[in-house]
C-alpha positions in Angstrom: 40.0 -28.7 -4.6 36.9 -30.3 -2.4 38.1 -27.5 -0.2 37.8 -24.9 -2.3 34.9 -25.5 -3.8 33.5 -25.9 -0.2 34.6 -22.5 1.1 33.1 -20.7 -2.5 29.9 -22.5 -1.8 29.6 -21.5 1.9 30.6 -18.1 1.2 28.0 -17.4 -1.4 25.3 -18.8 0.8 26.3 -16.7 3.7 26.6 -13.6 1.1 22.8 -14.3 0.0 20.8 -15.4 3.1 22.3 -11.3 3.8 20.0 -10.2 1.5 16.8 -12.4 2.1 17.0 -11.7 5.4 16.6 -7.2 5.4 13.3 -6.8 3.5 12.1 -8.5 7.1 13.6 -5.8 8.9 10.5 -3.1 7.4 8.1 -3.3 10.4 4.7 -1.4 10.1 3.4 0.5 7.1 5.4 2.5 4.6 3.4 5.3 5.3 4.1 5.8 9.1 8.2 6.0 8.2 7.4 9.0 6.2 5.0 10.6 8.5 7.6 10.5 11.4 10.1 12.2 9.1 7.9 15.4 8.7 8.7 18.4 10.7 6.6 20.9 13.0 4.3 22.9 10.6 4.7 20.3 7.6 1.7 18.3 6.2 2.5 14.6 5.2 1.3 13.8 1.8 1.7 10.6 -0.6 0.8 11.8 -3.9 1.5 10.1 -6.8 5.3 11.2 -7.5 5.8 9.9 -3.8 5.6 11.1 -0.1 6.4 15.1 0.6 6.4 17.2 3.4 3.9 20.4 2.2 3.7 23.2 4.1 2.2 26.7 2.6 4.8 28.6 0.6 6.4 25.6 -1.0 6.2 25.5 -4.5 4.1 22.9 -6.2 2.6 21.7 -10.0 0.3 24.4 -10.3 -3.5 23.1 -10.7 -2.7 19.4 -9.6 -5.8 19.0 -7.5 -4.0 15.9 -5.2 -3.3 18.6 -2.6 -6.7 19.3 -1.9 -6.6 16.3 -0.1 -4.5 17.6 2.2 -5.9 20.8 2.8 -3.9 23.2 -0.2 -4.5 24.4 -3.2 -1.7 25.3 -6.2 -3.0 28.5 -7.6 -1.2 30.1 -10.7 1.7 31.5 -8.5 3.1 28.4 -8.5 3.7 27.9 -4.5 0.9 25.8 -1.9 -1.8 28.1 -0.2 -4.1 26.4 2.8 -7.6 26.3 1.4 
């Protein structure tokens, strides 16, 4: 039984240590994960329903003024324009 109980023990510690262990493994800032991920001719933006690639053409949330701050606009046609 002292067995038992010792093996149940050692296993759960081994199974949660896991699991403290990866949020370490995020080096740098959130930010420069996504930028990396962007291809030639794509813009990186973090706007407020998370990180996109834009790139003019795309469609967007017509009038939302956050992609200014990357350079576009969203006019009533519904797709990114460069400003």
């Amino acid at each position: 039984m002292r067995k038992r109980l010792a093996t149940v023990i050692a296993t759960s510690a081994l199974a949660f240590a896991g699991g403290a262990v990866s949020p370490a493994q995020h080096v740098g800032s959130p930010d420069s994960a996504y930028a990396k991920s962007c291809g030639a001719g794509y813009v990186h933006a973090a706007l407020s329903w998370g990180h996109k690639c834009l790139r003019a053409g795309q469609f967007c949330k017509v009038g939302n003024s956050e992609y200014r701050k990357y350079g576009f606009v969203c006019p009533s046609s519904g797709h990114l324009r460069r400003r």
